[in-house]
C-alpha atoms as one frame of an Amber mdcrd trajectory, in Angstrom:
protein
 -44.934   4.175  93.607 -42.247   2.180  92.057 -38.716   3.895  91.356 -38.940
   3.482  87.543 -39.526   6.498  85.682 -42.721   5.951  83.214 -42.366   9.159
  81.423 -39.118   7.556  80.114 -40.469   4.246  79.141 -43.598   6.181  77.781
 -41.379   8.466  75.953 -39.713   5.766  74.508 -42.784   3.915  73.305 -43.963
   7.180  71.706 -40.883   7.734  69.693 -41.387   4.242  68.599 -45.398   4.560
  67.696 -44.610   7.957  66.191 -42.441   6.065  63.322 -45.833   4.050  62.878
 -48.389   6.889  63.292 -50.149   5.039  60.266 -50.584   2.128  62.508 -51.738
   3.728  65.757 -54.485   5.724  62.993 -55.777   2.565  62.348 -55.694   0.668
  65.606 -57.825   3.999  67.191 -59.870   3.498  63.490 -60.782  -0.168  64.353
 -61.658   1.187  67.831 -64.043   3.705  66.970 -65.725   1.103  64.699 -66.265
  -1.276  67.159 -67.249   1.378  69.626 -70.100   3.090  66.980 -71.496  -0.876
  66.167 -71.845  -1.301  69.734 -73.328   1.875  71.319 -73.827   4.507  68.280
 -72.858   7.458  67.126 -72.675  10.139  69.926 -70.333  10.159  72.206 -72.133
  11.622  74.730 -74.314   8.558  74.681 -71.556   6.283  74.406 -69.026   6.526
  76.699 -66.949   3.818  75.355 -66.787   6.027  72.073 -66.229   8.893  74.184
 -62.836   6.895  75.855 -61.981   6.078  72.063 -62.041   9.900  70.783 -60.114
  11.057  74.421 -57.404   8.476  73.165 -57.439   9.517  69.729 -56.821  12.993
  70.636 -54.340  12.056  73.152 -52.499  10.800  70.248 -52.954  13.741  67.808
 -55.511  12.094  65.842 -57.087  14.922  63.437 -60.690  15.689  64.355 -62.092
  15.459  60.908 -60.556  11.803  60.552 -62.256  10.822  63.910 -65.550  12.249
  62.521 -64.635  10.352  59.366 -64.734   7.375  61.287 -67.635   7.965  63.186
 -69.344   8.468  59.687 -68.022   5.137  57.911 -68.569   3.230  61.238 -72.520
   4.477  60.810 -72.700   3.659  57.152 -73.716   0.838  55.491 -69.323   0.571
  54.819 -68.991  -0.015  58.395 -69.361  -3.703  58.350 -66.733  -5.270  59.248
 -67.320  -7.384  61.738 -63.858  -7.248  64.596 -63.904  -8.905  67.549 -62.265
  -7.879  71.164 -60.029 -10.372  72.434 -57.334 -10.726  75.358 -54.880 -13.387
  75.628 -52.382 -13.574  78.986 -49.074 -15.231  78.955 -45.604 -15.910  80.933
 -42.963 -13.978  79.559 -39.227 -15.146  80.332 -37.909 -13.642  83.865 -41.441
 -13.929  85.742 -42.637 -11.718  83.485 -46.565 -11.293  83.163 -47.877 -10.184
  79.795 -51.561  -8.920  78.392 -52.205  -8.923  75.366 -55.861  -7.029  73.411
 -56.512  -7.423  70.240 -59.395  -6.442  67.462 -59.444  -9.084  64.500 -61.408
 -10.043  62.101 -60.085 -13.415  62.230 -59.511 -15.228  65.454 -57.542 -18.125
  63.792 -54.921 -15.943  62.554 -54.092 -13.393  65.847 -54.127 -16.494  67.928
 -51.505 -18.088  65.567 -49.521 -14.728  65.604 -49.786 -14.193  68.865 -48.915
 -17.515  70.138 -45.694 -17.402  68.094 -44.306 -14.029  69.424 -44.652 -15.865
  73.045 -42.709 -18.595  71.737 -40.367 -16.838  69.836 -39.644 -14.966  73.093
 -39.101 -18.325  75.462 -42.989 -17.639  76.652 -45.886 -19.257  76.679 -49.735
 -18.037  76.259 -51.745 -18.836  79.151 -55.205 -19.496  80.288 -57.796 -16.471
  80.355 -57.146 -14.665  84.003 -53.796 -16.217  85.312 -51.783 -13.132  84.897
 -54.750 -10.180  84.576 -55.394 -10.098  88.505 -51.704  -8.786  88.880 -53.005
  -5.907  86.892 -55.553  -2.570  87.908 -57.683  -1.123  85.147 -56.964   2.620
  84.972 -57.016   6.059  83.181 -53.863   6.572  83.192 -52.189  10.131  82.313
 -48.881  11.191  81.615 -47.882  14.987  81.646 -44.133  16.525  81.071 -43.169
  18.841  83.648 -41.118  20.967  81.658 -44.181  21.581  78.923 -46.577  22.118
  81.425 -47.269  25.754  82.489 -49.845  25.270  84.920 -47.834  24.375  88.743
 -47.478  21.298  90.697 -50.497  22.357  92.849 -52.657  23.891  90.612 -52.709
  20.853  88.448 -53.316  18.295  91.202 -56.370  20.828  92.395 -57.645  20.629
  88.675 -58.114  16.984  87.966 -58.740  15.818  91.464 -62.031  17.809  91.085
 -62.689  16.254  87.950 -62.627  12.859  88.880 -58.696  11.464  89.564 -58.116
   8.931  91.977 -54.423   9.939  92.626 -52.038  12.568  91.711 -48.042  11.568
  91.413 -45.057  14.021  91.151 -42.150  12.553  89.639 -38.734  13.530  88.677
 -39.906  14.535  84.956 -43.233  14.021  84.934 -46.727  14.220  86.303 -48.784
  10.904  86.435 -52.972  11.421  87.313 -54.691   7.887  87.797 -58.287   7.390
  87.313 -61.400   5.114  87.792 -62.001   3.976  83.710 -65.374   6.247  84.063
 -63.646   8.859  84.905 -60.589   8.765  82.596 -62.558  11.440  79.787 -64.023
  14.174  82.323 -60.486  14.207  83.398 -59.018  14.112  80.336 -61.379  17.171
  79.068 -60.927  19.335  82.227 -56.845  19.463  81.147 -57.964  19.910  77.275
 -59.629  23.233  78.307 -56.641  24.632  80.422 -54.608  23.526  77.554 -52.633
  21.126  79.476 -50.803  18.911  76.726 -50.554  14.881  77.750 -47.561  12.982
  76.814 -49.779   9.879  76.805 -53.479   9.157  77.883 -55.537   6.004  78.006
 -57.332   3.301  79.763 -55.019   1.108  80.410 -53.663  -2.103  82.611 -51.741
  -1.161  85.737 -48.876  -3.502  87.109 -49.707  -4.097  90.983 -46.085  -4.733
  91.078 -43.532  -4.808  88.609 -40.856  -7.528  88.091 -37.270  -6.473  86.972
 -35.202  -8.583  84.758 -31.510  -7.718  84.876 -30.014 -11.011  82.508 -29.456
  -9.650  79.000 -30.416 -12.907  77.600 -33.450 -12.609  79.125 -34.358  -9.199
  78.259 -33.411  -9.494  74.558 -36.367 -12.480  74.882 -38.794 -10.214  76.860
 -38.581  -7.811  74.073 -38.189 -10.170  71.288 -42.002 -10.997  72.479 -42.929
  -7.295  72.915 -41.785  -6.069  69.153 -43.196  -9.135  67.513 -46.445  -8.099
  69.359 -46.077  -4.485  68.363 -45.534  -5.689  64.584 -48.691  -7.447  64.632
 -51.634  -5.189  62.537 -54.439  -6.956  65.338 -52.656  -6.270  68.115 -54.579
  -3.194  70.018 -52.341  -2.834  72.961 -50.055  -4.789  74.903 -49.574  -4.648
  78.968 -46.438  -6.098  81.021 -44.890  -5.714  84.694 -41.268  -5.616  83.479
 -39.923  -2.923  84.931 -37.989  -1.735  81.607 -34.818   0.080  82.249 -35.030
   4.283  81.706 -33.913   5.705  78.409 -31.025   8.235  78.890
């Protein structure tokens, strides 16, 4: 495990998506659209709708606006027609950077997303030349001081309900799973009212890269907000190691 805290930099991005909880509503609302077009209704029959609603709950989503999106994504009103796609790109520093997004038009996110590389010093790459430095895992994040249940106890619980690993850190508990597994885990904490600082399916760093030149980082993150400012933009993944907020 690297020496980086994640609860800090996850922290930090939730303070941050917390200003824009309108935006994260309807980045989970696009997901849950494209999910119900592609595999229905019930979640229990759909387990990439299933991943969606985990997420959305992960992220205080209410339950009656998931089921409202279930509903409209049924409906006749549930046409819009988004596409998945993934761009890769070099950030400044060695920096390797994944970007998903859901559009409705391609023209315009590859545009936008092509000019937050540049505007950074990057570049957009070719599909795969930075996505085999990354895993694909449920990742969950847990704060030790809000959690009730202990250390042992909680590694017990979600090992038996599917994790892969189980890491202690300083201020936090991090459980890794396969993707399948991410919402059996994710359900098994629900009922022992274990509360998640952050839980998705995410891209893993096999290593990450740290940038110390304050040039550089101001470009790394120049690429990162533009990103985050961009309505198509699903989710972004990088290996910079950012440094912990104190």
């Amino acid at each position: 495990m690297s020496g980086h805290s994640k609860f800090a930099n996850i922290k930090h991005k939730k303070e941050k998506n917390d200003a824009a909880k309108g935006k994260i509503f309807t980045i989970i609302g696009r997901e849950i659209a494209v999910a119900v077009k592609e595999g229905g209704p019930d979640p229990a029959n759909n387990f990439k709708l299933a991943q969606v609603i985990a997420k959305a709950k992960a992220n205080n989503m209410p339950n009656d606006t998931i089921e409202r999106g279930i509903k409209k994504a049924s409906g006749a009103d549930g046409a819009v027609d988004y596409k998945n796609i993934t761009y890769e790109g070099y950030g400044p520093g060695g920096t390797a950077i994944i970007v998903e997004a859901l559009t409705d038009n391609q023209n315009r996110t590859a545009s936008n997303v092509k000019s937050a590389f540049t505007k950074g010093n990057g570049n957009v790459g070719t599909p795969g030349c930075v996505s085999y430095m990354f895993d694909k895992r449920g990742q969950i994040i847990i704060d030790k001081e809000e959690c009730k249940v202990s250390s042992d106890d909680l590694m017990m619980l979600v090992l038996d309900a599917g994790a892969d690993d189980f890491n202690e850190e300083d201020d936090s508990y991090e459980i890794l799973t396969a993707p399948e597994n991410f919402q059996p885990v994710v359900e098994a904490l629900t009922k022992e009212n274990v509360e998640t600082v952050s839980a998705e399916v995410t891209m893993i760093p096999q290593n990450y890269v740290s940038v110390t030149d304050p040039d550089t980082v101001k470009y790394i993150q120049r690429i990162l907000d533009l990103l985050d400012e961009d309505d198509d933009v699903q989710a972004v993944y990088h290996n910079w190691e950012e440094p912990d907020e104190n």
